[in-house]
VMD Tcl script that builds the backbone (N, CA, C; Angstrom):
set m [mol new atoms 501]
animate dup $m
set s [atomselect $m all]
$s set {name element resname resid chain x y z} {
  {N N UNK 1 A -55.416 -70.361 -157.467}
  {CA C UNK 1 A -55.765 -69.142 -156.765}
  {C C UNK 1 A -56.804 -68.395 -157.596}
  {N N UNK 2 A -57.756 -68.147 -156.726}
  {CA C UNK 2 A -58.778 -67.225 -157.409}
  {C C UNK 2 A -58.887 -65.275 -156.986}
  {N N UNK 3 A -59.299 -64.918 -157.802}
  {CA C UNK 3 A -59.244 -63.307 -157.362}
  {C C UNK 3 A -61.120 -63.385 -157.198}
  {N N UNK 4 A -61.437 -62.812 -156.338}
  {CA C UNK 4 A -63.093 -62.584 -156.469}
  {C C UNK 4 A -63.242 -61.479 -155.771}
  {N N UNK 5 A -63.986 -61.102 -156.535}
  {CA C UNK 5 A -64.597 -59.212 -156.194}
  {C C UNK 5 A -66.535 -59.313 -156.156}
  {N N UNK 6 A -66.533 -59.008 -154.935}
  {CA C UNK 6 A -67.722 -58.591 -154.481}
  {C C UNK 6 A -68.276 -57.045 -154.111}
  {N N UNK 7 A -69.078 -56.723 -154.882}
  {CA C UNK 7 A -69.288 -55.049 -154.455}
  {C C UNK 7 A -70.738 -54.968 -153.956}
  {N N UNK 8 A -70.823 -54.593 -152.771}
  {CA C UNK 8 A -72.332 -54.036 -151.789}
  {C C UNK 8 A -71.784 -53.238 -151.118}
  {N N UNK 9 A -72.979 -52.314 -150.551}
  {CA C UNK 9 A -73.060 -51.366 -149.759}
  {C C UNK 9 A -72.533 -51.860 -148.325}
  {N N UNK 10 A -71.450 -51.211 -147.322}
  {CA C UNK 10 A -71.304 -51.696 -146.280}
  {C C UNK 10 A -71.002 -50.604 -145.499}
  {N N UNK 11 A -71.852 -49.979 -144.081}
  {CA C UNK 11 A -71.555 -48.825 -143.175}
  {C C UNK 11 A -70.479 -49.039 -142.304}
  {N N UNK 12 A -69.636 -50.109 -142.394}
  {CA C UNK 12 A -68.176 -50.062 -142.152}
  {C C UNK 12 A -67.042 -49.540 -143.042}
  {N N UNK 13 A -67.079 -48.327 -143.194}
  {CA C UNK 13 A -66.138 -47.451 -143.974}
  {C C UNK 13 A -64.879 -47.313 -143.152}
  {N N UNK 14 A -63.742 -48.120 -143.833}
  {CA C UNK 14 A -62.434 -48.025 -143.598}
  {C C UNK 14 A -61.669 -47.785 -144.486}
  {N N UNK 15 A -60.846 -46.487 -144.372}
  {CA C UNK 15 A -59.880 -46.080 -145.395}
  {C C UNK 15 A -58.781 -46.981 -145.677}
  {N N UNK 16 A -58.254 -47.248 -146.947}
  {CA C UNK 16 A -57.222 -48.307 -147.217}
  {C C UNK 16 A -57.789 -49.138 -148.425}
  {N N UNK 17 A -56.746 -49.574 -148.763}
  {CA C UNK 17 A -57.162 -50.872 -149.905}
  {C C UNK 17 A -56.642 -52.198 -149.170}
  {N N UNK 18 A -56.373 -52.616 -147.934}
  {CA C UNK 18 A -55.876 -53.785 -147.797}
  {C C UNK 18 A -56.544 -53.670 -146.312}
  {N N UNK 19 A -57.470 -53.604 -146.140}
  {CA C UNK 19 A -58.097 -54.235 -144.536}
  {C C UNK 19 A -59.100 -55.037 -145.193}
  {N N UNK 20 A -58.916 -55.908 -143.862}
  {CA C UNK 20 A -59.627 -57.056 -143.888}
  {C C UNK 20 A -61.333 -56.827 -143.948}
  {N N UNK 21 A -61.547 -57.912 -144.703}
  {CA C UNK 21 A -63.132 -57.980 -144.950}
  {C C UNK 21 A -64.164 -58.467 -144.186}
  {N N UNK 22 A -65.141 -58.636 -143.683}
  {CA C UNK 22 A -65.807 -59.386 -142.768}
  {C C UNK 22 A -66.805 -60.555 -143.547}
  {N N UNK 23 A -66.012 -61.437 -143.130}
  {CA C UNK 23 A -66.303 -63.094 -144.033}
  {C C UNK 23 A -68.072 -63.021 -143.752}
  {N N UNK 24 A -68.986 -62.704 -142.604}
  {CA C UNK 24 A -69.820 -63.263 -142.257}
  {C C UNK 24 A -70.932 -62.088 -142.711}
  {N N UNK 25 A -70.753 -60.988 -142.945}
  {CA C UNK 25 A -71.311 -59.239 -143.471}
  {C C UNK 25 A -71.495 -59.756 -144.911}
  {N N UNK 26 A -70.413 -60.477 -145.878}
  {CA C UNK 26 A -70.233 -60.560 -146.871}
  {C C UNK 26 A -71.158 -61.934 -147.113}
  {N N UNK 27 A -71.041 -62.912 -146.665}
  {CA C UNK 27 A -71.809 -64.077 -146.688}
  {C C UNK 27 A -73.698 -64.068 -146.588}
  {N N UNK 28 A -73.844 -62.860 -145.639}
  {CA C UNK 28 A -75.018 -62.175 -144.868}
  {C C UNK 28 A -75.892 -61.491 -146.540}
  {N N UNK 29 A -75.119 -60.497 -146.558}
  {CA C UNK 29 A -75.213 -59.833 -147.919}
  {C C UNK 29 A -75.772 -60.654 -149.431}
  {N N UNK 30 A -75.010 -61.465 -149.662}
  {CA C UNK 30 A -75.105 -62.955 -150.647}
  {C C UNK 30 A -75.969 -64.019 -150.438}
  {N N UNK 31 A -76.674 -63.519 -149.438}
  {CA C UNK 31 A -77.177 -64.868 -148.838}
  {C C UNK 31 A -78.701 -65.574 -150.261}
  {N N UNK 32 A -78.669 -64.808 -150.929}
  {CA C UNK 32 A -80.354 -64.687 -151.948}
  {C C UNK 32 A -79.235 -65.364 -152.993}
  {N N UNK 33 A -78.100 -65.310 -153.168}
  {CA C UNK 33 A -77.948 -65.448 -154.560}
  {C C UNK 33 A -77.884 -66.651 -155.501}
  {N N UNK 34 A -78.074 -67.611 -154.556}
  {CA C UNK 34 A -78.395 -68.844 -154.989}
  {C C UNK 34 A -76.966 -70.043 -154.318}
  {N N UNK 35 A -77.215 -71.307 -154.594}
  {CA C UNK 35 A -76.372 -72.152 -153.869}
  {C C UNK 35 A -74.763 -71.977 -155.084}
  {N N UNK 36 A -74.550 -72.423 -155.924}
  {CA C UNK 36 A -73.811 -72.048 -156.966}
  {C C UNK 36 A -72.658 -71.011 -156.044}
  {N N UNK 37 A -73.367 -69.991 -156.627}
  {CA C UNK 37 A -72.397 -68.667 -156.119}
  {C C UNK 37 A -72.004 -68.722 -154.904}
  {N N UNK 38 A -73.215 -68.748 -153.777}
  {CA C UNK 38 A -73.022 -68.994 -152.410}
  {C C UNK 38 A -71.447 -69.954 -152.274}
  {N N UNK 39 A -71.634 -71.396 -152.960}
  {CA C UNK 39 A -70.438 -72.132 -152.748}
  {C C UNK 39 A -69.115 -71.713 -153.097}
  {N N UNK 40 A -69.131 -70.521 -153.931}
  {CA C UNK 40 A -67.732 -70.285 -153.957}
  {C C UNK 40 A -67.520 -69.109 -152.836}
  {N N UNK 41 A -67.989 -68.276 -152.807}
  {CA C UNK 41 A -67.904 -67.548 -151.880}
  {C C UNK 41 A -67.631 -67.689 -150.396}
  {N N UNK 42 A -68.341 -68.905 -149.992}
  {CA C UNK 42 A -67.661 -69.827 -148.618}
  {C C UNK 42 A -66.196 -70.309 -148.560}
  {N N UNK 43 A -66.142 -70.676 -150.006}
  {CA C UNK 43 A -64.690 -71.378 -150.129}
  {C C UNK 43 A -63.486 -69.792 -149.695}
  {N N UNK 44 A -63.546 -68.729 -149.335}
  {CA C UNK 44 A -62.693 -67.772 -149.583}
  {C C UNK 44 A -62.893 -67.342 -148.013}
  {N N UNK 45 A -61.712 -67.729 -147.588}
  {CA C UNK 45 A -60.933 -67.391 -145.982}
  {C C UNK 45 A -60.987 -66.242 -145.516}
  {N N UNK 46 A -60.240 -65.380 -146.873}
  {CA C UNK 46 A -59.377 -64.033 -146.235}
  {C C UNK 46 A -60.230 -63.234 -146.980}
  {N N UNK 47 A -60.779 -62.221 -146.985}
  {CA C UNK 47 A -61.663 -61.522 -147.669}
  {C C UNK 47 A -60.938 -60.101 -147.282}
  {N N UNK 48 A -60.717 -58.827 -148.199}
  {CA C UNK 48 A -59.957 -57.672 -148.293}
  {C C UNK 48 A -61.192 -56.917 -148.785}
  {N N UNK 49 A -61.315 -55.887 -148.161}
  {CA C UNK 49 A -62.057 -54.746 -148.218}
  {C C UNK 49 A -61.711 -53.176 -148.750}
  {N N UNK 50 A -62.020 -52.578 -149.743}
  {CA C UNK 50 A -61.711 -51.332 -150.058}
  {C C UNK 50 A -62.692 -50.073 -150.211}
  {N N UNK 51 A -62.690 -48.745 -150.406}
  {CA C UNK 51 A -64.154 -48.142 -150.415}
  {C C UNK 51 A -63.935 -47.651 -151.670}
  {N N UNK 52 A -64.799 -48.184 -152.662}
  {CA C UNK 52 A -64.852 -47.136 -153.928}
  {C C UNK 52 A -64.936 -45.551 -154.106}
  {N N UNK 53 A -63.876 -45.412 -154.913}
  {CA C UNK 53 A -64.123 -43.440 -154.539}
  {C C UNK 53 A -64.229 -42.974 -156.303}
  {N N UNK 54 A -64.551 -42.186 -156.481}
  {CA C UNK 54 A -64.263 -41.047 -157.462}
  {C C UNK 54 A -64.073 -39.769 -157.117}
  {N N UNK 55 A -64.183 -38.756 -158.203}
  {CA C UNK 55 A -64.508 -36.947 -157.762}
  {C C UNK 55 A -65.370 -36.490 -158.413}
  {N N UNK 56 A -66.133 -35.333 -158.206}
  {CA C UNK 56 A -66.692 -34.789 -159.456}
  {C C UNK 56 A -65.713 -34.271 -160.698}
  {N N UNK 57 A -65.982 -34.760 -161.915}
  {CA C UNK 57 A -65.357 -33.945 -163.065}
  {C C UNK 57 A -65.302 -32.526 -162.827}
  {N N UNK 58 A -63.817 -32.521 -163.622}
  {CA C UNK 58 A -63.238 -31.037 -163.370}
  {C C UNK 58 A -62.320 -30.839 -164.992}
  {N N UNK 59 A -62.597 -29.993 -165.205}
  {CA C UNK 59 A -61.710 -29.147 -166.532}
  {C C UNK 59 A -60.425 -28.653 -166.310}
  {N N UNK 60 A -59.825 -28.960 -165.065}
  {CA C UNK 60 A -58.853 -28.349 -164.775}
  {C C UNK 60 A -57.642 -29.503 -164.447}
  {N N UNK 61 A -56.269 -29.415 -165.403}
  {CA C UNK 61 A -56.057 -30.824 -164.610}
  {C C UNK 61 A -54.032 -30.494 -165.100}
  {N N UNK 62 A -54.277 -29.374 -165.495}
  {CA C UNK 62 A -53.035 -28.956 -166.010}
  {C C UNK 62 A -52.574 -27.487 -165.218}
  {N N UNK 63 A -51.137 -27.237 -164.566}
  {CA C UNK 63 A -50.697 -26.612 -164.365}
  {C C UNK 63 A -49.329 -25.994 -164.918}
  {N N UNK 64 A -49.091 -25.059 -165.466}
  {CA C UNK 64 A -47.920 -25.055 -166.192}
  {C C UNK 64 A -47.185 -26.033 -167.543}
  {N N UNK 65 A -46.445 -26.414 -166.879}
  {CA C UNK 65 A -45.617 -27.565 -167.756}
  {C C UNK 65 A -46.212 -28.860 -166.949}
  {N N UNK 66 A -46.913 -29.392 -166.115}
  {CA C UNK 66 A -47.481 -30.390 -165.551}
  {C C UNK 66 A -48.739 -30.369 -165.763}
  {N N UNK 67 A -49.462 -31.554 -166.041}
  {CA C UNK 67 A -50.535 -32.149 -166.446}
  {C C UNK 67 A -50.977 -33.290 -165.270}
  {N N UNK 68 A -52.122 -33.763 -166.088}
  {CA C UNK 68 A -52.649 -35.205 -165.159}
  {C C UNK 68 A -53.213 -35.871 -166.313}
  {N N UNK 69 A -52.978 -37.078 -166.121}
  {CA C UNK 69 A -53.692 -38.342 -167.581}
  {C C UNK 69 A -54.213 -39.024 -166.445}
  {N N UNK 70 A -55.395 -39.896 -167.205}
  {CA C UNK 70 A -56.055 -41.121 -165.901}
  {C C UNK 70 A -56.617 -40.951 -165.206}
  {N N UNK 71 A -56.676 -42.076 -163.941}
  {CA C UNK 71 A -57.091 -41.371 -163.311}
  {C C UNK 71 A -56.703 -40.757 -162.149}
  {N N UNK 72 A -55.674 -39.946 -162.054}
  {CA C UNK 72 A -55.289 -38.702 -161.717}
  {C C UNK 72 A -56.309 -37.467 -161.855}
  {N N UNK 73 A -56.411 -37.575 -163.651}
  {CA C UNK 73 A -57.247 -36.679 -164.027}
  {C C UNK 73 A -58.686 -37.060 -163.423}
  {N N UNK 74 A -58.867 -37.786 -163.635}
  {CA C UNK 74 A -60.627 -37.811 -163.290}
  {C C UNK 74 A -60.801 -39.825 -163.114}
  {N N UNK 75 A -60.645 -39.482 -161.474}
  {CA C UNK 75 A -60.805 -41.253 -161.064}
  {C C UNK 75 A -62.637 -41.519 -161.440}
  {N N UNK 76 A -62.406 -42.837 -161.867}
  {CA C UNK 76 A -63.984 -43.265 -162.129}
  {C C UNK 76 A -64.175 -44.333 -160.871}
  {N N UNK 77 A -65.239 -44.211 -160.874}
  {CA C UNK 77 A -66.053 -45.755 -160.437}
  {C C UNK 77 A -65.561 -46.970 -161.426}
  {N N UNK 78 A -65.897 -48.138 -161.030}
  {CA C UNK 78 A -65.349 -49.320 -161.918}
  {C C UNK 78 A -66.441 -50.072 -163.117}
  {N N UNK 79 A -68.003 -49.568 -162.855}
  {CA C UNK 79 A -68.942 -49.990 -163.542}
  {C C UNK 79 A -68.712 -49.892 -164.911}
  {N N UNK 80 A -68.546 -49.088 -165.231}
  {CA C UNK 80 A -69.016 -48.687 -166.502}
  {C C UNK 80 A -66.968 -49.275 -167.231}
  {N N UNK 81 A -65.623 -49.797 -166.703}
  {CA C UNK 81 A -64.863 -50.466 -166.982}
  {C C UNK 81 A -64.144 -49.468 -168.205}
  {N N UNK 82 A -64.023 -48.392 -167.632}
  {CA C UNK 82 A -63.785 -47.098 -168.761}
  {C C UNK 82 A -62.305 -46.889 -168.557}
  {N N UNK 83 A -61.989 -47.011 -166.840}
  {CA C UNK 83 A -60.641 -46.126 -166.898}
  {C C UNK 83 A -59.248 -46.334 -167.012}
  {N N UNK 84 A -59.020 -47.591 -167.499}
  {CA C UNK 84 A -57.927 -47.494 -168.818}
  {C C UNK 84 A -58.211 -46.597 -169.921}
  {N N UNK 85 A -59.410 -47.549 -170.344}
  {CA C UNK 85 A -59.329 -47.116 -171.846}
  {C C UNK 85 A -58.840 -45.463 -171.804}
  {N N UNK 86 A -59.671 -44.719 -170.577}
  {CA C UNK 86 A -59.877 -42.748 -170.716}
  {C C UNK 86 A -58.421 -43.112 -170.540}
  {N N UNK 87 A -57.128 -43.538 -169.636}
  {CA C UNK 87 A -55.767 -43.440 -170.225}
  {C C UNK 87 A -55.039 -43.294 -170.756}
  {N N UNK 88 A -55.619 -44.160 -172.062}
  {CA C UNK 88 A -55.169 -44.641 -172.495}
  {C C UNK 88 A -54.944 -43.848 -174.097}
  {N N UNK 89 A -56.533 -43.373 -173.845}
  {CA C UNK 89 A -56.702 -42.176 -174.548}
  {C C UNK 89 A -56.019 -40.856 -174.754}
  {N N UNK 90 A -55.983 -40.783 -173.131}
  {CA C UNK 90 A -55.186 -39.321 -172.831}
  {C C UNK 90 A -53.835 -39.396 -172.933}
  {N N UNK 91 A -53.151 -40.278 -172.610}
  {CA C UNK 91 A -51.820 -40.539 -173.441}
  {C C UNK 91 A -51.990 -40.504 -175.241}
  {N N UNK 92 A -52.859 -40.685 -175.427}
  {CA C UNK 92 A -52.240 -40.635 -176.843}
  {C C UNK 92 A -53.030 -38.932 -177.357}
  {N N UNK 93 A -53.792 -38.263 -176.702}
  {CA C UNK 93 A -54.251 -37.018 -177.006}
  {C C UNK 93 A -52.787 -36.397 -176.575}
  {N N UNK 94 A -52.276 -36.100 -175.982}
  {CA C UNK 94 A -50.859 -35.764 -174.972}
  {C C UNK 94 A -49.848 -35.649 -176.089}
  {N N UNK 95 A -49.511 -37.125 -176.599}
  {CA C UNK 95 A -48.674 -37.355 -177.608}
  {C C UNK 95 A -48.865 -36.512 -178.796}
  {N N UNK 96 A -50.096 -36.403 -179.556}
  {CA C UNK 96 A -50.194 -35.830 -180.432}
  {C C UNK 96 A -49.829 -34.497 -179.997}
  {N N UNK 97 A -50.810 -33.700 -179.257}
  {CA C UNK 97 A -50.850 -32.144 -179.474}
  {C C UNK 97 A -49.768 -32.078 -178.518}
  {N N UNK 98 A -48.457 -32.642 -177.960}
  {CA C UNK 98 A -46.960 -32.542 -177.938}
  {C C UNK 98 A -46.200 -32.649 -179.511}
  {N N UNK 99 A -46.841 -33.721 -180.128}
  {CA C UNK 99 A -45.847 -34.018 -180.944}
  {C C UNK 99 A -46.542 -32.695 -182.367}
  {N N UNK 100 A -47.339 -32.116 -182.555}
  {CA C UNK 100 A -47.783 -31.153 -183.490}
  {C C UNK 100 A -47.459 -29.600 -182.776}
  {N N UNK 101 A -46.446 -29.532 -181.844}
  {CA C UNK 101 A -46.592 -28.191 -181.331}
  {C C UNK 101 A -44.962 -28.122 -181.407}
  {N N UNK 102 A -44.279 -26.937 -180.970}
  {CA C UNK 102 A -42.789 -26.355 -180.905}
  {C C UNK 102 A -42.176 -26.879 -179.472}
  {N N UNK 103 A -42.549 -27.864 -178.565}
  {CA C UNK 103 A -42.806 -27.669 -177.432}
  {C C UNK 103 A -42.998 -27.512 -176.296}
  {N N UNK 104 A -43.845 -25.960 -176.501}
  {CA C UNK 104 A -43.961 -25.299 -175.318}
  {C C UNK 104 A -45.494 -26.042 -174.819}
  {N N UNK 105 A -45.062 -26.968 -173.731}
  {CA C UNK 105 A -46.103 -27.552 -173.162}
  {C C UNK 105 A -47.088 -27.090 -172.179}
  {N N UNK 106 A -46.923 -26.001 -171.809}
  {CA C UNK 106 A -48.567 -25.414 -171.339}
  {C C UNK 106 A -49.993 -24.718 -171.847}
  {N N UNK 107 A -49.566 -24.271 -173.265}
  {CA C UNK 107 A -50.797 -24.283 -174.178}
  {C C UNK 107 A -51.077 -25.974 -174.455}
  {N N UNK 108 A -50.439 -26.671 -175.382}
  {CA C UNK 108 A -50.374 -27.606 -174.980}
  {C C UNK 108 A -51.122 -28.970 -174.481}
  {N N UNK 109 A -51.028 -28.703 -172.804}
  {CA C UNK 109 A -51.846 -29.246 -171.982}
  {C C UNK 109 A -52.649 -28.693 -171.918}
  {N N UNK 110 A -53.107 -27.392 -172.116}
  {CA C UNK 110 A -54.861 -26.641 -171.756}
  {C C UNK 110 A -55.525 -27.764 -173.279}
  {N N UNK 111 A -54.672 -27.274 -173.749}
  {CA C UNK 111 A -55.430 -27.823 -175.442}
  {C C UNK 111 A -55.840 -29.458 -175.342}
  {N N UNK 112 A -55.201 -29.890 -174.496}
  {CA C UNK 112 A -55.530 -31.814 -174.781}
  {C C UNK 112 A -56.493 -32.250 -173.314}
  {N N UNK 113 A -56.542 -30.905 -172.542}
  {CA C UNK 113 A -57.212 -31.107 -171.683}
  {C C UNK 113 A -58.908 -30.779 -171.405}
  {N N UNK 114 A -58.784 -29.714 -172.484}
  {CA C UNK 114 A -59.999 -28.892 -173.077}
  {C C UNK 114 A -60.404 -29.830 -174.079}
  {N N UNK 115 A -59.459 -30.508 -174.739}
  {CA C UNK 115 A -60.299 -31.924 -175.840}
  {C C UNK 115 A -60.875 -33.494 -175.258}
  {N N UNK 116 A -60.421 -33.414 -173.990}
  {CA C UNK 116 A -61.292 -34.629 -173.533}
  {C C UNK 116 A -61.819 -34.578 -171.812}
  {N N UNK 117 A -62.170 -33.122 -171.399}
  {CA C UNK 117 A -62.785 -33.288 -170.235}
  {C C UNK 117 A -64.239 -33.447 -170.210}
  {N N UNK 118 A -64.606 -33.528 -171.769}
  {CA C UNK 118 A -66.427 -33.257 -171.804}
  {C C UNK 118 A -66.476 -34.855 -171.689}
  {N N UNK 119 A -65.321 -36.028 -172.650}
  {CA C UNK 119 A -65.587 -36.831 -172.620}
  {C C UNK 119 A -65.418 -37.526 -171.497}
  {N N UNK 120 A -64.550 -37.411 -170.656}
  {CA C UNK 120 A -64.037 -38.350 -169.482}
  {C C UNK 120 A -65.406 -38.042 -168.519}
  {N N UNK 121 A -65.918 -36.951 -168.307}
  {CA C UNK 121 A -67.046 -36.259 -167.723}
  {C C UNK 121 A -67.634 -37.101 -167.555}
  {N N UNK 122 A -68.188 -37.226 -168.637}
  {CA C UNK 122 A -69.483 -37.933 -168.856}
  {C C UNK 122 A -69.114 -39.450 -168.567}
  {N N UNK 123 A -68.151 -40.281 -169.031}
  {CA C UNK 123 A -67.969 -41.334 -168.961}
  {C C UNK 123 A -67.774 -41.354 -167.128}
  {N N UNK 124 A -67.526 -40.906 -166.417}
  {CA C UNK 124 A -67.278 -40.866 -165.012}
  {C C UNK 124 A -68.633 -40.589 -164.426}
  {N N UNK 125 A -69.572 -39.811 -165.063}
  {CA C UNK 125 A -70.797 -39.956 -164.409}
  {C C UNK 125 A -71.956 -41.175 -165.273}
  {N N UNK 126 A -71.606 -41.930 -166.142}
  {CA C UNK 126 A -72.191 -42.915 -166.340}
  {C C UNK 126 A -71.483 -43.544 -165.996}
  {N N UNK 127 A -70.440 -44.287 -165.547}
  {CA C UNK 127 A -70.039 -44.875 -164.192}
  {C C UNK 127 A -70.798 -45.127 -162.505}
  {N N UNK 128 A -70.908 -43.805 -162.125}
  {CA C UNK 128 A -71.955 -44.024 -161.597}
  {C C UNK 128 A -73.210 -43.672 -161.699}
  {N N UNK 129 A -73.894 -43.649 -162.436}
  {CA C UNK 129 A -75.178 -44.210 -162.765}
  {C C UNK 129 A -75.446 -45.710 -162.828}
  {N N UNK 130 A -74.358 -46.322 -163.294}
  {CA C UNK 130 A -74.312 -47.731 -163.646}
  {C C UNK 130 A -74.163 -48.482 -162.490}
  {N N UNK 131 A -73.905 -47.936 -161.606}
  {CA C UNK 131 A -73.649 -48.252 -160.259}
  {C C UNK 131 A -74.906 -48.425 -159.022}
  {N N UNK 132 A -75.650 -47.452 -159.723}
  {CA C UNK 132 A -76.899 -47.214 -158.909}
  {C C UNK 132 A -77.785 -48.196 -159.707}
  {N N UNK 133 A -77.618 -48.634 -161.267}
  {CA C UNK 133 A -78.234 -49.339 -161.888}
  {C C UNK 133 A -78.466 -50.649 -160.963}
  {N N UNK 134 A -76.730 -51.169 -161.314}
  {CA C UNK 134 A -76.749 -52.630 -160.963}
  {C C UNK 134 A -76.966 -53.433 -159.042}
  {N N UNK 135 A -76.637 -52.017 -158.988}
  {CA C UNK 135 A -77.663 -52.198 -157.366}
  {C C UNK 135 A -78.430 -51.636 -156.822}
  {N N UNK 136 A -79.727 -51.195 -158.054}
  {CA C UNK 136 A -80.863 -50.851 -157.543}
  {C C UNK 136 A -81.602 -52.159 -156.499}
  {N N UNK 137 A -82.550 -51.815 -155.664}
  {CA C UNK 137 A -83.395 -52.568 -155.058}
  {C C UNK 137 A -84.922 -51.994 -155.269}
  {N N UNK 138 A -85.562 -52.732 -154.587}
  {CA C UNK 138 A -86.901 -52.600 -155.082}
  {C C UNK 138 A -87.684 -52.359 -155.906}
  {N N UNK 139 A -88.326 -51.076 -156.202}
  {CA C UNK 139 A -89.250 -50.526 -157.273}
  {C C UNK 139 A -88.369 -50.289 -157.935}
  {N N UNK 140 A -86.532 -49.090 -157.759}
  {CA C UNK 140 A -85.716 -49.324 -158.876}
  {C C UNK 140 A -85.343 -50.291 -159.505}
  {N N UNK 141 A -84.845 -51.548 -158.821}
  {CA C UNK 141 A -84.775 -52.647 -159.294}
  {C C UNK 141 A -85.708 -53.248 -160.461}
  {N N UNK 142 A -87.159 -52.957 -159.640}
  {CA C UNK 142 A -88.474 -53.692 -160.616}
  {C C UNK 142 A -88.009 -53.213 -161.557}
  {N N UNK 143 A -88.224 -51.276 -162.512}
  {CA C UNK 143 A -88.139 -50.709 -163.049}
  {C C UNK 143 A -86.740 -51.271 -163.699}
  {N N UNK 144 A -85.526 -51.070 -163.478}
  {CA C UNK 144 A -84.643 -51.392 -164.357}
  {C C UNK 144 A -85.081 -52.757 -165.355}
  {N N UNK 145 A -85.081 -53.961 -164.315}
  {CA C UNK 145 A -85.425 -55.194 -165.047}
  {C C UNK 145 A -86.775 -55.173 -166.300}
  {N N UNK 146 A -87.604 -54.564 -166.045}
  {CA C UNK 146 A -88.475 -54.367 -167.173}
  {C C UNK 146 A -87.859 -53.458 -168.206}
  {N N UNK 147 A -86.986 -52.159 -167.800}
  {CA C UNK 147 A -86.956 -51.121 -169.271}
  {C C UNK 147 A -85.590 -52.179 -169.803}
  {N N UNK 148 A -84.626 -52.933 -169.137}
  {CA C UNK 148 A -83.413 -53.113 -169.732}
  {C C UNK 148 A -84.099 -54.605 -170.142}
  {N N UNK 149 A -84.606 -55.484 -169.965}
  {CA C UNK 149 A -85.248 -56.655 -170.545}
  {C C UNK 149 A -86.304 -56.695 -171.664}
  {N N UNK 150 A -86.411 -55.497 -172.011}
  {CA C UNK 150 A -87.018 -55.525 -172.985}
  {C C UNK 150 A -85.984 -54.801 -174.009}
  {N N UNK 151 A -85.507 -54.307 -173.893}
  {CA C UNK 151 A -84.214 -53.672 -175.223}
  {C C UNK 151 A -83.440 -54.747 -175.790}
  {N N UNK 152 A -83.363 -54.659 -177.016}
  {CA C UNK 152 A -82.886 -55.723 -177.867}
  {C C UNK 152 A -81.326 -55.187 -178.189}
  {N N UNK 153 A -80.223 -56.134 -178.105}
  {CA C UNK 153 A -78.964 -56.198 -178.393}
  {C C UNK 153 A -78.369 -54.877 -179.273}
  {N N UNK 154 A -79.679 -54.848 -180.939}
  {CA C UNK 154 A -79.210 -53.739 -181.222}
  {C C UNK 154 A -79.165 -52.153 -181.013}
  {N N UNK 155 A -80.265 -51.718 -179.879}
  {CA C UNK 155 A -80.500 -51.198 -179.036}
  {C C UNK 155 A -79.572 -50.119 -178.260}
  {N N UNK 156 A -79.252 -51.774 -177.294}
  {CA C UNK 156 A -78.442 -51.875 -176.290}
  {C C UNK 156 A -76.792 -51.529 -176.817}
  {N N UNK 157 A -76.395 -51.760 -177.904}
  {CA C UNK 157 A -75.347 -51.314 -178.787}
  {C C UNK 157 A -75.375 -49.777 -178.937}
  {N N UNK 158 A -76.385 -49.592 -179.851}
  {CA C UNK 158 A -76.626 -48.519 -180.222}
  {C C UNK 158 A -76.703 -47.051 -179.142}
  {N N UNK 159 A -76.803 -47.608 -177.423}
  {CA C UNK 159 A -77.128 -46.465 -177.027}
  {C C UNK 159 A -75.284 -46.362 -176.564}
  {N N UNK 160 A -74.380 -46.823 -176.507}
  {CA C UNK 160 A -72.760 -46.602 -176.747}
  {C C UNK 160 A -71.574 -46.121 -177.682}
  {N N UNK 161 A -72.764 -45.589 -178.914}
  {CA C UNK 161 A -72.242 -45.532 -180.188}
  {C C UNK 161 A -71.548 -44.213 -179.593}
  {N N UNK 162 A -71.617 -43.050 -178.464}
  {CA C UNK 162 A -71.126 -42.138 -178.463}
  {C C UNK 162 A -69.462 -42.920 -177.855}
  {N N UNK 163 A -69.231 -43.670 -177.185}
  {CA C UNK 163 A -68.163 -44.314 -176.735}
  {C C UNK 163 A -67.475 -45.173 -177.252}
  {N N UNK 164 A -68.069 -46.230 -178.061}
  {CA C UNK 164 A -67.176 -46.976 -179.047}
  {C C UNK 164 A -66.891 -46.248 -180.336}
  {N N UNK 165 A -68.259 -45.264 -181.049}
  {CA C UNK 165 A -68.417 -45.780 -182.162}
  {C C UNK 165 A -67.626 -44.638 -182.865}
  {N N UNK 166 A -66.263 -43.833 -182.121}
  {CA C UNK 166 A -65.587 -42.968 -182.857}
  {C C UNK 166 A -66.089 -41.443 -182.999}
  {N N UNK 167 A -65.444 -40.660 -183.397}
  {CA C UNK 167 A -65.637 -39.054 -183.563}
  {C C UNK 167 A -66.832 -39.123 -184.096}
}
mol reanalyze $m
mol bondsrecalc $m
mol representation Tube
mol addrep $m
């Protein structure tokens, strides 16, 4: 059994994560991408359709003694492959400024929520940016493939150092 995920633009917007996909829209779509890919993509019967969503970032994600971690707090797009990790994070920001306080958990939550909404922010709107990247067409397209084909590995590292590379 294979899992395969295909993401394009489609003006059949249906709410849900489990309606069916349209085998021949999807095939239509793929049709440039070469024989390779094409062949697996034929091989797949049942095709499931979902609509990617996010929100705009918000600073606000705590009420009282209740909070939000994840994405609760701030759903991403899937490009940029962030929203565990921001979880994963916020569970352990949570833990701490719980476990360093007396606690009374609604200062608290302002405090762990005020320490990573600049970051989740941003990581949710380079999400989608990355989105518009990898399916630019045309002149965006041209344009991406020349500025990102010419950047060299260490570069290309280097412009993430705000996300991997620690405080």
């Amino acid at each position: 059994m294979f899992n395969v995920v295909a993401v394009f633009h489609s003006d059949k917007y249906v709410e849900g994560w489990n309606e069916p996909g349209d085998r021949d829209e999807l095939l239509n779509r793929f049709a440039d991408v070469g024989t390779l890919p094409m062949s697996l993509l034929e091989r797949v019967s049942d095709w499931r359709m979902w609509v990617l969503c996010d929100r705009e970032p918000t600073d606000v994600w705590s009420r009282g003694r209740v909070t939000l971690i994840g994405d609760a707090a701030h759903p991403m797009l899937q490009y940029f492959a962030q929203g565990a990790a921001m979880a994963i994070e916020d569970g352990l920001c949570v833990a701490a400024n719980i476990a360093s306080t007396d606690g009374d958990l609604e200062p608290t939550f302002q405090a762990y929520q005020q320490e990573r909404y600049l970051r989740t922010g941003r990581v949710q709107f380079m999400a989608r940016f990355l989105g518009e990247v990898y399916h630019a067409e045309g002149v965006k397209r041209d344009l991406r493939n020349q500025l990102l084909g010419a950047r060299t590995q260490a570069k290309a590292m280097a412009g993430l150092d705000w996300l991997y590379g620690g405080p």
